[in-house]
NUKOL-927254 format. One record per residue (C-alpha): residue in three letters; x, y, z. Coordinates in steps of 0.05 Angstrom, whole numbers, plus 5000, padded with zeros to 4 digits. Layout:
ALAXYZ ...
This chain:
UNK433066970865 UNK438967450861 UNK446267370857 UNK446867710926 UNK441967370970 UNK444166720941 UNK451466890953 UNK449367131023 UNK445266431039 UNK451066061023 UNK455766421066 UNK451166461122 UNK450465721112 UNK457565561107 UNK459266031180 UNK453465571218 UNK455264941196 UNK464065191203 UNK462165391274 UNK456564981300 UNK457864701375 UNK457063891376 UNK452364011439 UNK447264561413 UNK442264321354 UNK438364821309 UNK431564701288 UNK430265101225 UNK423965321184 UNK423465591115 UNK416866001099 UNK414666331037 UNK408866821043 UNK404567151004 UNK399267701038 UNK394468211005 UNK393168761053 UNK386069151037 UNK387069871062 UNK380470071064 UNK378369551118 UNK385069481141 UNK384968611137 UNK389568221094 UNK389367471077 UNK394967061061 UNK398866421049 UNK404966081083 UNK408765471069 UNK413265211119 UNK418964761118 UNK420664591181 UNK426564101197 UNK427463741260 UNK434263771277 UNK433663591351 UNK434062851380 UNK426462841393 UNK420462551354 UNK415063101355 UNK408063011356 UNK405363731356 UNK407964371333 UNK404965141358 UNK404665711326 UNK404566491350 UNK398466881332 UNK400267571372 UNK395568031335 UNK389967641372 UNK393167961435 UNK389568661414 UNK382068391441 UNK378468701508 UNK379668141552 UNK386367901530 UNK392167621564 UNK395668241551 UNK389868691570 UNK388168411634 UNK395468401649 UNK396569191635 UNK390269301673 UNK391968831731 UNK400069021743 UNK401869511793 UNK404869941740 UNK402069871664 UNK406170051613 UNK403170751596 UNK403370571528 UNK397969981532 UNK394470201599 UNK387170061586 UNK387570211510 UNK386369481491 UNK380769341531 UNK376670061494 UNK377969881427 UNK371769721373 UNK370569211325 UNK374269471269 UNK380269621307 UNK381869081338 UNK387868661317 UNK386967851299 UNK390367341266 UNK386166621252 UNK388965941208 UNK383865821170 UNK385465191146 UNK392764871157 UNK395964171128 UNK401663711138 UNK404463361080 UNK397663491038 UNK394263231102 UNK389063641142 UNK390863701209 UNK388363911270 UNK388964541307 UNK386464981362 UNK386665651379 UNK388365931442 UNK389166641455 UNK395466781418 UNK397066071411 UNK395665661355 UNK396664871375 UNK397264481326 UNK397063621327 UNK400963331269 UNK398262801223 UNK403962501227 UNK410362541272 UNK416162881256 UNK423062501269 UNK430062681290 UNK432762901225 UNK426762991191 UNK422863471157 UNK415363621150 UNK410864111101 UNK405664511136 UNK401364841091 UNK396665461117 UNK391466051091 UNK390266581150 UNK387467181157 UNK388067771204 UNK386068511218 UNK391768991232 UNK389769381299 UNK390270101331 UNK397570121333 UNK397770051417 UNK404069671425 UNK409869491369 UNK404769391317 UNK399269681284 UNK395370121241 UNK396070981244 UNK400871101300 UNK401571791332 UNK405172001275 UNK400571771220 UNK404271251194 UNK399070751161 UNK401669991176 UNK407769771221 UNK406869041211 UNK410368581271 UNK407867971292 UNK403167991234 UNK403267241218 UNK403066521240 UNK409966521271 UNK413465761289 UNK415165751368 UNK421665521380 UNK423364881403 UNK429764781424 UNK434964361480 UNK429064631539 UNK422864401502 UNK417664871471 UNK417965541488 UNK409165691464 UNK409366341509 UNK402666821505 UNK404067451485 UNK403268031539 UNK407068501513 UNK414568281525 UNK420367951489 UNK420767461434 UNK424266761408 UNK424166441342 UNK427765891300 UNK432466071251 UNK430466101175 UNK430266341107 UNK424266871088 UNK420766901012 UNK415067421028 UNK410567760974 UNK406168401000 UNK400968600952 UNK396669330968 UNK394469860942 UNK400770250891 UNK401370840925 UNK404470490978 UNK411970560994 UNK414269841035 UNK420669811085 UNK421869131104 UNK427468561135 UNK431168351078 UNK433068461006 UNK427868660956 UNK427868290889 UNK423368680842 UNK425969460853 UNK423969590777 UNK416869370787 UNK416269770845 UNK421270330836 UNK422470810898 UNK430070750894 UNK432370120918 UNK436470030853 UNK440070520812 UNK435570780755 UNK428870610777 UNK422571050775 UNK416370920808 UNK410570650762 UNK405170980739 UNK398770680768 UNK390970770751 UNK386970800807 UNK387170340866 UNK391769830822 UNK395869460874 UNK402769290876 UNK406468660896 UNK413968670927 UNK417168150928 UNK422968010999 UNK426767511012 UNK430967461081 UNK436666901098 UNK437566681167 UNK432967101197 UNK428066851264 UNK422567391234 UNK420267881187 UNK416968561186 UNK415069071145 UNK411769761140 UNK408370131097 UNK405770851087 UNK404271251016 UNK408471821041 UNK415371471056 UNK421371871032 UNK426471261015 UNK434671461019 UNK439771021016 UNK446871031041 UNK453470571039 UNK456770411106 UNK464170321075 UNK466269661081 UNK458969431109 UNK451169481098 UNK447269891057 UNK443070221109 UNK435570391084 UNK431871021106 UNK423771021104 UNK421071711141 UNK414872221126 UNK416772861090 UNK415573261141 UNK418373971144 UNK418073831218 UNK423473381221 UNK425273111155 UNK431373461156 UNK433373101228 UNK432972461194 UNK438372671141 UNK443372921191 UNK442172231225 UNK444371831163 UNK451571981174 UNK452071781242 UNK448171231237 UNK454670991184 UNK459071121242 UNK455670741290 UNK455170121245 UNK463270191233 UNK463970271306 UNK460369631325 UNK463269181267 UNK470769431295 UNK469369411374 UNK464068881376 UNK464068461315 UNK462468431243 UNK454168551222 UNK452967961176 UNK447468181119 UNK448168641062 UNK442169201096 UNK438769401143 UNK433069921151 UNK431170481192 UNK423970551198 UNK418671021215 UNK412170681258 UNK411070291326 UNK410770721385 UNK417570861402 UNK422870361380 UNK423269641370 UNK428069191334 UNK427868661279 UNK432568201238 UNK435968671190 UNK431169351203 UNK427969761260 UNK421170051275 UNK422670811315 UNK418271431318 UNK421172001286 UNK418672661323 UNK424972801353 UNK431473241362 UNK438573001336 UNK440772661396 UNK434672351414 UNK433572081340 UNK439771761331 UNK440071491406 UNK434271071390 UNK436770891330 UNK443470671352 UNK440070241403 UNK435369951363 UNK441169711312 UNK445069431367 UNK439969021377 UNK442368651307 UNK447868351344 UNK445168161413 UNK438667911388 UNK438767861317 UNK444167421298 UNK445467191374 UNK438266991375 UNK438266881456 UNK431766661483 UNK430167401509 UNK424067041553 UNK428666831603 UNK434467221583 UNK431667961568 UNK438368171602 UNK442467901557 UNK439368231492 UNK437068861523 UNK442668941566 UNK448668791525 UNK445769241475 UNK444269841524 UNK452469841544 UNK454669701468 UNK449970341448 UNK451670771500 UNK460170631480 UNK458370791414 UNK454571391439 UNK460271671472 UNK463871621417 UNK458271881365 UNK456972561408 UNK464572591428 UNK463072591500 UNK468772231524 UNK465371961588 UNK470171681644 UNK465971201652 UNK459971201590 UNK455370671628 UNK454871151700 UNK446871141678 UNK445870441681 UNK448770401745 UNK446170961783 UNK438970621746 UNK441169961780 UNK442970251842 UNK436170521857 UNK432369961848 UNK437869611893 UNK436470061949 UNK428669931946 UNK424969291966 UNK422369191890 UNK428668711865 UNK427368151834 UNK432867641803 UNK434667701734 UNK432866931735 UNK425067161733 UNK421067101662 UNK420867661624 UNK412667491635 UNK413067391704 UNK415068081732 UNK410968351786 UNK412469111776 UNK414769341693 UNK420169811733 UNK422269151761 UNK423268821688 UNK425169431650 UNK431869631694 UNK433368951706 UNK432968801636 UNK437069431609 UNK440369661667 UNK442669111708 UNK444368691647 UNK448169281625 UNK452369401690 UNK454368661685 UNK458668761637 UNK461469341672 UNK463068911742 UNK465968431680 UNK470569071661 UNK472469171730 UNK473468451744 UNK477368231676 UNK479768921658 UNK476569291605 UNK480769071544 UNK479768291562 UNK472468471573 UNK471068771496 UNK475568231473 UNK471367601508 UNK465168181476 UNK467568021402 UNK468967211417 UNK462767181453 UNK459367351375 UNK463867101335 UNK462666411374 UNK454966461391 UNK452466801329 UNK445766431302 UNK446165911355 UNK441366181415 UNK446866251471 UNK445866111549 UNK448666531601 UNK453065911614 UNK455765921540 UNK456766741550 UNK460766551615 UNK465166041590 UNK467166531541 UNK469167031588 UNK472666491629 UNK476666291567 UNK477867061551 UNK480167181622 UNK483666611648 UNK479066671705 UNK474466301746 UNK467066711737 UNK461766271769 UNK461566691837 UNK460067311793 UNK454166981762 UNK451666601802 UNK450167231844 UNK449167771806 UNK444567321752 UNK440666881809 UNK441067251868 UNK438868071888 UNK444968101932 UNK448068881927 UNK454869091928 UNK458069441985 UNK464969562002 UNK468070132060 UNK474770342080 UNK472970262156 UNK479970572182 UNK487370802164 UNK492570812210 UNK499570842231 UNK502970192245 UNK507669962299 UNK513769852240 UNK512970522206 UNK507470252164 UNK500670482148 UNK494569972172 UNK488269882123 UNK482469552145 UNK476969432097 UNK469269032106 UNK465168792055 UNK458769092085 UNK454368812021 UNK452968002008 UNK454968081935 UNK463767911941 UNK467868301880 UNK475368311877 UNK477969101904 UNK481269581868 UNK484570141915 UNK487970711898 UNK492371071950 UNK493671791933 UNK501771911970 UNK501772721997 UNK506972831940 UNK501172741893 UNK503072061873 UNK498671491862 UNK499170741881 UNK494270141856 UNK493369641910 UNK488969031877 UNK485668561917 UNK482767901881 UNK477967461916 UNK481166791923 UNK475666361885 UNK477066841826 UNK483266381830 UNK487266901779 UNK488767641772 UNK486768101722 UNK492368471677 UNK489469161676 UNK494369741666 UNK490970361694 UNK496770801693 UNK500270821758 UNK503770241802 UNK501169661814 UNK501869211879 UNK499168561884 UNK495768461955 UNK493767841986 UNK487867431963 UNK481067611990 UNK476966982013 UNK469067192007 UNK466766822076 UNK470667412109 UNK467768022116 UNK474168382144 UNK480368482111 UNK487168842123 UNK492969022091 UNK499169482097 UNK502070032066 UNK509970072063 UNK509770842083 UNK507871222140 UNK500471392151 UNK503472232145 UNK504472052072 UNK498971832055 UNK492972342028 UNK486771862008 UNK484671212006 UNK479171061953 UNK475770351931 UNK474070381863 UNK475871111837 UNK473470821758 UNK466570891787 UNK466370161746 UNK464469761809 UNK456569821840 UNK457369891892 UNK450970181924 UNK454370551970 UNK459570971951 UNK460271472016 UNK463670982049 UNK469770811992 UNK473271422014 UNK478271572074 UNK482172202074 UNK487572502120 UNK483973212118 UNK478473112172 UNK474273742133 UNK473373252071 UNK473972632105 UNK467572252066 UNK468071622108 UNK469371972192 UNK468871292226 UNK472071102283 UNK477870672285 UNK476369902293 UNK479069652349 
């Protein structure tokens, strides 16, 4: 082992135990691997030795295992789910269900034991159930002991053999992976096609094939002179005789799973983020777009500095862009995108996809039930760092995600971010919930905290949660601490419920006293605090903020003009009212929400102005 990992174990170590909460238990599982991959028949065989240690309060009597290469067989869960949804991912479609023999993708134990003790086991589908010889106690730990073997298939989905873009192996899910158990039981879910949990552990993986072979992978590699390629300074690849294979040699602390690629025409550049990671590049020489990948590099430095100042501090010593899978998909400390693209589109996929380190891999959030929380967190942190990356400077960099919310809101095809990431009935349904809707919560949090408090509860929210599986209730309580403010009306509808947001300036009019009358409704069921901005005829602007009462607070948000503090707004009435101090000839425009922050799904109505000709909102007067 080298100075570095160790160094790095010991520190990771040191934060979980420095920062563990009382109330949430880890389990944890230690593999070491070793797999030899044939490439002429594309099967591999391979070892694994598991620690696992039962940190929970429970005495277990049965452990399971994920085997999702068995998912690429005609008949499936996954295939009969892509052929049966209303809208199959294009991706998968009927691919599964056509392929042969040889291309098929499985994964089998062939024989597992406990302590030196055969035990039993079952496989079912993707699931590998496994009865323990003997149970495992609180506190406890347990050897399990396995050989398996698999066949890598057709890269449809994630994983696979010879992608669109020729790349040989991208190798996720490839082996017998521990389901998490943690405070809600087991979580042993089939695996259609959606997202993933897994315990936390430390990763000592060997991959033997053919020498020719170049091998990306999560974690740090220990034997760069055997295999050369440049992953330490001064090393040359080997010379090889003919079909002599290779073995290198990975080990990965405090990781929830491992993957790797490999192709024999990977170009292999390296690069320093100052102050941070060593970020890995493994991409075919093509003339095509070789060069696209080199202009990514330095941006893809930028975007790691920009996410360890605004967001929080990336905890390992690499991480790895990758070329394979069938678009992008992320894993602990590298990422698996296609790279047939232009500039923007390159490094958009790979700024998402590295995002993904902090919202899933070292948050760890069961993305079953919460998909939101990993894919939507990271679709607003990428698309701030974006903004910044392109130098679009964006009023508002997150207007996609709404206006993507927004039209599922208006159709009858909502469903409540509460649903399994399994359970969907449409994938539109799951795929803007999960991005876009996850993402535009932490743009009503913006609007309702302000948007310094809200990147501020962002970085406590990791620094607090990081390798402990956080809830949305543990994310909440965060931003309740951060804020000062009472949050559970925010989730509790906009997590549970499909209630839309819908707020109208209904009239503005002169008052008896001099005074100008407002009269707002809350026409949607979803209640938000109000932020109004009067425009005065002298081209002055006035902030009028409205709370809602059970916020029971105010936010401190300076948007650059006066402030005044109007009365509470209780949510069980739909009509409100306030007054303005001068005289309704003074005033130019009313407007709820001019940050475009709030979504409300019906913005022709947040408008009143005194020129009838532009008047957006020409309602008559309530009575």
């Amino acid at each position: 082992m080298n100075k570095p990992f160790l160094i790095t174990s010991l520190l990771c170590l040191l934060q979980v135990v420095a920062t563990a909460q009382p109330d949430r238990w880890q389990q944890r599982a230690e593999y070491t691997m070793a797999v030899e991959m044939d490439v002429t028949t594309n099967r591999y065989t391979g070892t694994q030795k598991l620690v696992y240690h039962n940190n929970s309060p429970d005495t277990l009597n049965r452990v399971f295992y994920h085997l999702y290469f068995n998912a690429f067989q005609p008949g499936s869960e996954m295939d009969t789910r892509s052929r049966t949804i209303e809208d199959p991912d294009p991706r998968v479609g009927s691919r599964i269900n056509a392929l042969k023999p040889d291309e098929i993708g499985y994964l089998h134990a062939q024989s597992l034991e406990q302590d030196g003790k055969a035990v039993e086991f079952t496989e079912e589908g993707t699931i590998l159930v496994v009865n323990l010889a003997s149970p495992l106690l609180p506190g406890n730990s347990t050897t399990l002991d396995m050989r398996f073997e698999g066949q890598v298939p057709l890269q449809i989905r994630r994983s696979g053999r010879d992608n669109n873009e020729g790349i040989r192996y991208t190798m996720t899910q490839w082996y017998p992976k521990l389901a998490e158990y943690d405070y809600e039981g087991w979580h042993p879910n089939a695996y259609i096609g959606r997202e993933f949990y897994g315990v936390w552990g430390d990763f000592d993986v060997k991959i033997t094939l053919d020498g020719k072979y170049v091998v990306g992978a999560t974690g740090y590699l220990q034997n760069p002179q055997e295999v050369g390629h440049g992953y330490a300074p001064g090393t040359k690849q080997p010379k090889l005789k003919k079909g002599q294979k290779l073995t290198w040699h990975f080990v990965a602390p405090n990781v929830h799973d491992f993957a790797w690629a490999a192709d024999p025409d990977y170009v292999h550049d390296m690069v320093q983020v100052p102050d941070g990671p060593v970020l890995h590049f493994f991409y075919q020489n093509d003339p095509a777009y070789a060069a696209t990948w080199k202009q990514m590099q330095p941006l893809a430095v930028r975007a790691f500095q920009i996410m360890n100042r605004d967001f929080g501090v990336y905890p390992y010593e690499q991480y790895s862009f990758i070329q394979g899978g069938d678009g992008g998909m992320e894993y602990p400390m590298a990422t698996m995108i296609t790279g047939k693209r232009n500039l923007q589109s390159l490094v958009g996929v790979a700024v998402h996809e590295a995002v993904h380190s902090w919202y899933q891999m070292v948050l760890g959030t069961n993305e079953s039930l919460y998909a939101w929380m990993d894919e939507g967190f990271t679709t607003y942190a990428s698309d701030h760092v974006m903004d910044i990356l392109f130098d679009q400077n964006k009023e508002n960099p997150h207007t996609a995600s709404i206006q993507s919310y927004i039209g599922l809101a208006r159709s009858n095809q909502q469903e409540p971010l509460t649903t399994h990431a399994d359970r969907y009935k449409r994938n539109r349904t799951y795929g803007i919930n999960s991005y876009s809707k996850g993402a535009v919560l932490l743009s009503q949090l913006s609007y309702v905290m302000g948007h310094e408090q809200m990147m501020e509860g962002m970085r406590r929210y990791y620094n607090t949660w990081k390798f402990k599986h956080p809830n949305p209730t543990d994310f909440k309580r965060v931003m309740e601490k951060t804020s000062g403010l009472e949050l559970d009306w925010l989730f509790l509808e906009w997590v549970g419920t499909i209630n839309t947001i819908d707020y109208a300036v209904r009239a503005v009019e002169a008052a008896e006293d001099g005074k100008t009358r407002v009269r707002l409704q809350r026409v949607g069921e979803l209640p938000m605090p109000v932020d109004l901005v009067v425009t005065y005829a002298d081209g002055s602007k006035e902030l009028f903020y409205i709370p809602l009462r059970m916020m029971w607070g105010e936010k401190q948000e300076d948007l650059g003009m006066p402030r005044t503090l109007a009365a509470d707004w209780p949510w069980v009435y739909q009509d409100y009212e306030f007054a303005i101090s001068r005289p309704l000839a003074e005033i130019k425009q009313v407007e709820i929400d001019p940050s475009g922050r709030l979504a409300d799904t019906d913005r022709t109505n947040n408008q009143w102005s005194s020129a009838p000709a532009s008047n957006s909102n020409p309602q008559p007067k309530a009575p």
